[in-house]
Every structure is written in structure tokens, then in C-alpha cells.
C-alpha positions in Angstrom: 88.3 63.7 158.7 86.9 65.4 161.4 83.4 65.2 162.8 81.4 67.5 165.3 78.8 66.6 167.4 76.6 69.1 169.2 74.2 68.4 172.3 72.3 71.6 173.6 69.9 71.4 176.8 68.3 74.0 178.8 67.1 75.4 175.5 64.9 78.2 176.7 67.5 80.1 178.2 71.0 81.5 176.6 73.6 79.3 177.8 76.2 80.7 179.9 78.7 78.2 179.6 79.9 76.6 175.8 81.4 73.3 177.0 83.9 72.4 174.1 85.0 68.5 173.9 87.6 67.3 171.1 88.1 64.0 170.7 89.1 61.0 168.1 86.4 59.2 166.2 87.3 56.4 168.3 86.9 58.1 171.9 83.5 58.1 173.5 82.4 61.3 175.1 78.9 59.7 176.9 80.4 59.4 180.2 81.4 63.6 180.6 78.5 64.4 178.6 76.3 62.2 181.6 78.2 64.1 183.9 77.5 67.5 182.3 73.9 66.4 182.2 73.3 66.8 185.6 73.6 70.5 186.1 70.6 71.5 185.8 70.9 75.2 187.6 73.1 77.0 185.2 73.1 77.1 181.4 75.0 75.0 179.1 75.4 73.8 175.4 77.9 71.1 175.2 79.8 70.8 171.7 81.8 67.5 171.0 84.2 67.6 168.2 85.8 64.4 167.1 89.0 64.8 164.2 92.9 64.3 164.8 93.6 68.0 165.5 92.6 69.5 168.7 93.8 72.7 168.4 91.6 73.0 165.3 89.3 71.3 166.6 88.5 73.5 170.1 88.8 76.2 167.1 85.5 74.9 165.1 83.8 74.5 168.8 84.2 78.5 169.7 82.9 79.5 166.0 79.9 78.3 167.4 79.6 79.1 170.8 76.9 80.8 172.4 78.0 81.2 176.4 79.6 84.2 177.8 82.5 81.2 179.0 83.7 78.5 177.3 84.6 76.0 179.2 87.4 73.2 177.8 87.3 69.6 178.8 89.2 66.9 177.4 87.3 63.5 176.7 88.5 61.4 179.4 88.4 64.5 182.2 85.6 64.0 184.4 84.8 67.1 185.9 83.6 67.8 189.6 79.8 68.9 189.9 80.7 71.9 191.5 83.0 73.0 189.0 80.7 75.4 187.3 79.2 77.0 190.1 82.9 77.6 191.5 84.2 79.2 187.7 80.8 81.4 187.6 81.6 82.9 190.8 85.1 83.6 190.2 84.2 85.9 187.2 81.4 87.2 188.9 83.3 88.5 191.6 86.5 89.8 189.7 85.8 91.3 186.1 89.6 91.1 185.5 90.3 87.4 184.6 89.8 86.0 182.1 90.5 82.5 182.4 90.1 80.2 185.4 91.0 76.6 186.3 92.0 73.7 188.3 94.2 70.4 188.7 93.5 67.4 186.9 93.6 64.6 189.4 94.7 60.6 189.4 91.4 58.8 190.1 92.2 55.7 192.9 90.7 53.7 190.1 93.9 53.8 188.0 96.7 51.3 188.7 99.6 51.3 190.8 101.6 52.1 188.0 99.4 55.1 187.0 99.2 56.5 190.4 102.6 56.9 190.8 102.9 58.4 187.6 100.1 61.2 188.8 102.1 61.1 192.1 105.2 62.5 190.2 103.9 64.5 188.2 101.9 66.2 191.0 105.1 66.7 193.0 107.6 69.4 193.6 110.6 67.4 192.7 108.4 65.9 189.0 107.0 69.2 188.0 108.3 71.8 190.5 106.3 75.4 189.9 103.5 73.3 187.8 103.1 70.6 190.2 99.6 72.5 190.5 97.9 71.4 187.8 97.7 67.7 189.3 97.0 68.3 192.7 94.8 70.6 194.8 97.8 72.9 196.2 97.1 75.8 198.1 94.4 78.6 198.0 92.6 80.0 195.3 94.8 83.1 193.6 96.0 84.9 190.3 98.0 82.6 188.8 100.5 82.0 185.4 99.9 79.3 182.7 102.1 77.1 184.3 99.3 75.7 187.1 96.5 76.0 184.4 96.0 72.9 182.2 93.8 72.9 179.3 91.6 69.6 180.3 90.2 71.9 182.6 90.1 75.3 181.6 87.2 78.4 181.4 87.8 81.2 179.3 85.7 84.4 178.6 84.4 84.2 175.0 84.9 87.9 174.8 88.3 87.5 175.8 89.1 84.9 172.7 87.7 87.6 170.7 89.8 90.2 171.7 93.4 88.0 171.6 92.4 85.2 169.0 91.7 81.6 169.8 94.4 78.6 169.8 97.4 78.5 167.1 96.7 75.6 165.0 100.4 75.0 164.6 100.7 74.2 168.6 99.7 70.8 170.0 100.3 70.8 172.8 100.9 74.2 174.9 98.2 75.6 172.4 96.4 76.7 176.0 100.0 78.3 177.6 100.6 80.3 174.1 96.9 81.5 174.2 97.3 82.4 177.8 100.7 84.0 177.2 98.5 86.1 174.9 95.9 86.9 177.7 98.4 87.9 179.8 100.1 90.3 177.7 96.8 92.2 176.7 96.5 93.0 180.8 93.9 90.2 181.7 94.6 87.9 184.6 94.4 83.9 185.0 93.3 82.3 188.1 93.9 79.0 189.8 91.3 77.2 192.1 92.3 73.6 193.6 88.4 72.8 193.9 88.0 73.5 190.1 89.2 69.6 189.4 88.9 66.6 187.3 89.5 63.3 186.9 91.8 61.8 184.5 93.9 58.8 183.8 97.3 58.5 183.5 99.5 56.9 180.9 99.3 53.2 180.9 102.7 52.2 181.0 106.0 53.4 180.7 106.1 53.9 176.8 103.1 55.9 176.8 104.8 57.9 180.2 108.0 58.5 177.8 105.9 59.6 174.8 103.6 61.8 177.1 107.2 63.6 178.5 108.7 64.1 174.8 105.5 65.5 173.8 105.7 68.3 176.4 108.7 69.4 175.7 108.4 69.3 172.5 105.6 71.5 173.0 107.4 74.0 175.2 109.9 74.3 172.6 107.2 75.0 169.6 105.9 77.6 171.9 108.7 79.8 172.3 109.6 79.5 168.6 105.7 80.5 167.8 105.6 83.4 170.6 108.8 84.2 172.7 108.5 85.2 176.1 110.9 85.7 178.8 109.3 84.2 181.4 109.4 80.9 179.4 113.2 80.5 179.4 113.9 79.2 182.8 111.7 75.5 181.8 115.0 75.7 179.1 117.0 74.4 181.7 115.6 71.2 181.4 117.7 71.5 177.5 121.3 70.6 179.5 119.5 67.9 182.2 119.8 65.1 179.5 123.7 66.2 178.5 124.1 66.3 181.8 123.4 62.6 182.9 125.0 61.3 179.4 128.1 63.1 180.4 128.2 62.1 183.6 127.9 58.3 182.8 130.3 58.3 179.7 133.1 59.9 181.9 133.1 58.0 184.8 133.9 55.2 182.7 137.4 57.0 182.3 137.1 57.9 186.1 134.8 56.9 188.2 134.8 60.1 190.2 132.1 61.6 187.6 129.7 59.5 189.2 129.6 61.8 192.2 128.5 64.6 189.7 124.6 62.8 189.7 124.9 62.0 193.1 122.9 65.1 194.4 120.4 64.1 191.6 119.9 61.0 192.8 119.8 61.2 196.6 116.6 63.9 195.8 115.3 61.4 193.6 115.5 58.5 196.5 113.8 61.0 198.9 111.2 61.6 196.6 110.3 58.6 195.8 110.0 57.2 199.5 107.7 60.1 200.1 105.5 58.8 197.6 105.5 55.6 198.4 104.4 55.7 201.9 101.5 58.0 200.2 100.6 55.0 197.9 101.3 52.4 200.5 103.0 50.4 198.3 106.8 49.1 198.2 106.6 48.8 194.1 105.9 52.4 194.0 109.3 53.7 195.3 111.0 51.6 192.2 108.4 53.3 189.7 109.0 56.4 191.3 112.7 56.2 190.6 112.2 55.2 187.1 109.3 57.6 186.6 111.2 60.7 188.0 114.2 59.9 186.0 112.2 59.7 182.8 110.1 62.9 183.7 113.2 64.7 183.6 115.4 63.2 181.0 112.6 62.7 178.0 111.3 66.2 178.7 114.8 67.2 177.9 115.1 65.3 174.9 111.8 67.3 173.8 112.9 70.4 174.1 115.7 69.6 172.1 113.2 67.8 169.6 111.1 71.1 169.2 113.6 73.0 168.5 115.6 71.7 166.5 112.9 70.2 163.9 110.2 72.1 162.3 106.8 73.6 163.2 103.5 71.8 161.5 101.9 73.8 159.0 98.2 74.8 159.2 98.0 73.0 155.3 97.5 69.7 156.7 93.9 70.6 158.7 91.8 68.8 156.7 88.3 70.6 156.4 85.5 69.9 158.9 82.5 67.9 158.4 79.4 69.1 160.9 76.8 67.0 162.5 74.6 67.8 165.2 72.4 66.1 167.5 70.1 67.2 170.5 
């Protein structure tokens, strides 16, 4: 069942910006809704929409949106005051892009555990070329979907109604297939580090593994939905997993195959002491280890997941149920 909640302020004036929030029944939104509040310069309409389909869901939010951007948050990303002012700006200035956004950082509030997590992902060795989308790295510039990330994400409204709005089949990389489509129709994305938020990571390691399967499995559903070229190099990540397997298996027939993950590893030890004299912690270079290794190896298995099993159908969105509140 899915359930939509709508919260409008600064009536007297057309809202520039449509804040859309999905979330489950059981998530609270009051906390980035609080948040939201407190702008009180620049326009908004804030739309939450609770259900189990978020691509849907974000769906049912622009049918109704009244800004000129619409502006995607996730329920548990707290965004920085200044965000708006900053994505305004940016399409002030430059009538080209069409969709702008920033990293999704690791609040010091989470755990140890957590941090590190964030710490990987948010590193070159973790996520290489999309290490960008949590942590501020580098200047403001044009960008790909690969440092954009959909908790924090502005897009033109007129620009979803000239290339169509998510693909219900995707969840995730919904927002990289959409922006794959932006791309394509001559539109530009752009990345600014200020443009952040604040979300938790995973709790523990089987929520980290889950998280890393999902992804790829996402990647995966994406190129089947909408190839594109520049896609193919994340593939890579396909022969990581066959690679360690292999490795292991034979060097139990000779022991020299053990030298094959040795470059692997001794970039994964480096890693990993960098981030823990950045957390300040001695636990953190043993979750590192583990965290890297299952960053790489479950994202793998993903891939291989999404493409080899088949896409959701659109028949199992059930219909939406509307309320609205003020």
C-alpha cells in the first residue's frame, strides 16, 4: 500500500522548489521536514510519499509538483541549509543543466563501524571515479551520473518532461538511467561538494553486504534497461569475484597463486591504514580490510545477480492511496 503525504508552506507564492521524500510506512520524515522548514527565503512544497516502491513512488511526487526543480531527498538525508540557495544559483547561472547535486556524507554521530564504512566508500581505492558522491572532492564542475546520487539530487521539472521521469522497473540506479537519458538529449549534470547531506551508514556488516549486492545488481538492471557505453568499464568488477575464488582454490594445488592477490592486498593494507589514522582508531584498519574486500567482491556478485536473473515488472505497483496535510 502506498501512502502520500503532502506539506506545503510559503503558500502565497509559486514554489520554486518540489521537495519529493519517499519513504516506508514505518520511516519518519519529521526530522528533514524540520529541517526543510527553516528556509524561509525561497519557495517550497515538500511532498512525502510513503509505499515500498521508490521509483514509483518519486513518480506519484512529480505528477504533482508545482516548482520549476524538484529537488530529491531520501528520508534519513539531512540536507545542509544552504543547499537550496547553492542549486538555485547553479541554474540560474547556466541554463544548460539540468540536474545538480552533491555528496552524501557520514555524520560523526554514526559508529566506528559506520564511519569506516562511509570512509570506504568515500575513497579512491572503495569507489574509485564515484568516490564523489560521499565526500566533498574537488571544485564545483559538469559532471557524469557516477558522482551524482539520488538522496541528494535537483532536477528541472521541464527537463523530466521532456526525457520522462524514473523507470519503475529500476531500484536502484533509477537516478543514473534517468540521467543517462539527460545526457543523451544534450543537457548537462553538475556536481557541487557544498550541495551535501547527511546520512547514515549500514549498521553492520550484513546490511554493508546487502547494500554492495544491491548496487550491482542495480548496475547490471541498468544496462539491460538502457545500454550505454560508457557504462561497461564498472563491468570489470564482473571477473573481481572469479578472480579471488580462483586465486584461493588454486593455490591450494600450489601455493604460488597466492601471489596472484598479492597486489590486491598490499593496496588494500595501504588503504586501510590511511583511513585509520583519519578515524583515529586501531579497530578501523581491521574493518577497513574487511569492508574494502566486501565492497569489491559482493558488488561483483551483483552484477552477476542482475544479469543473470530477471527485471521486475511494473505489474506488481500496487495503486496509490493520497492523503494530504498542511
Amino acid at each position: 500500500m502506498f501512502q502520500r503525504g503532502c506539506l506545503e508552506f510559503m503558500l502565497n507564492k509559486k514554489p520554486y522548489f518540489t521537495v519529493i521524500i519517499p519513504h516506508r510506512n514505518t520511516e519518519s520524515t519529521e526530522a528533514i521536514v524540520k529541517q526543510l522548514k527553516k528556509e524561509k527565503k525561497i519557495p517550497l512544497e515538500i511532498y512525502t510519499i510513503s509505499g515500498n516502491q521508490p521509483s514509483y513512488q518519486r513518480n506519484q511526487g512529480i505528477k504533482k509538483a508545482k516548482g520549476e526543480v524538484i529537488y530529491f531527498l531520501d528520508n534519513d538525508a539531512l540536507p545542509d541549509l544552504k543547499n537550496l540557495a547553492i542549486i538555485k544559483k547553479i541554474f540560474k547561472e547556466n541554463k544548460n543543466i539540468a540536474a545538480a547535486g552533491g555528496p552524501s556524507l557520514t555524520p560523526d554521530t554514526d559508529t566506528i563501524k559506520q564511519r569506516v564504512f562511509g570512509s570506504v566508500l568515500g575513497s579512491f581505492w572503495g569507489s574509485f571515479f564515484m568516490r564523489a558522491r560521499y565526500c566533498k572532492l574537488g571544485k564545483p564542475r559538469f559532471t557524469s551520473d557516477r558522482e551524482l546520487i539520488l538522496c541528494n539530487l535537483a532536477i528541472k521539472k521541464k527537463i523530466l518532461d521532456k526525457v520522462g521521469v524514473f523507470n519503475q522497473k529500476l531500484y536502484p540506479n533509477e537516478e543514473n538511467e534517468l540521467m543517462d537519458r539527460i545526457l543523451q538529449n544534450g543537457f548537462s549534470l553538475y556536481y557541487h561538494p557544498e550541495i551535501s547531506v547527511e546520512r547514515s551508514q549500514r549498521q553492520g556488516f550484513k546490511d554493508y553486504i546487502r547494500q554492495m549486492m544491491t548496487y550491482g545488481r542495480g548496475r547490471a538492471e541498468q544496462l539491460k534497461a538502457s545500454f550505454v557505453v560508457s557504462n561497461l568499464p564498472i563491468f570489470a568488477f564482473l571477473f573481481f569475484p572469479v578472480y579471488m575464488i580462483l586465486s584461493v582454490v588454486l593455490s591450494f594445488f600450489k601455493p604460488v597463486f597466492m601471489l596472484a592477490i598479492l597486489p590486491y592486498i598490499t593496496l588494500m593494507i595501504v588503504s586501510s591504514v590511511f583511513i585509520s589514522i583519519k578515524l583515529k582508531k586501531l579497530v578501523s584498519f581491521l574493518y577497513s580490510l574487511l569492508s574494502f574486500f566486501i565492497c569489491h567482491f559482493f558488488y561483483g556478485i551483483g552484477l552477476w545477480r542482475g544479469l543473470l536473473t530477471k527485471m521486475r515488472s511494473k505489474k506488481i505497483i500496487p495503486k496509490a492511496i493520497i492523503k494530504k496535510r498542511r
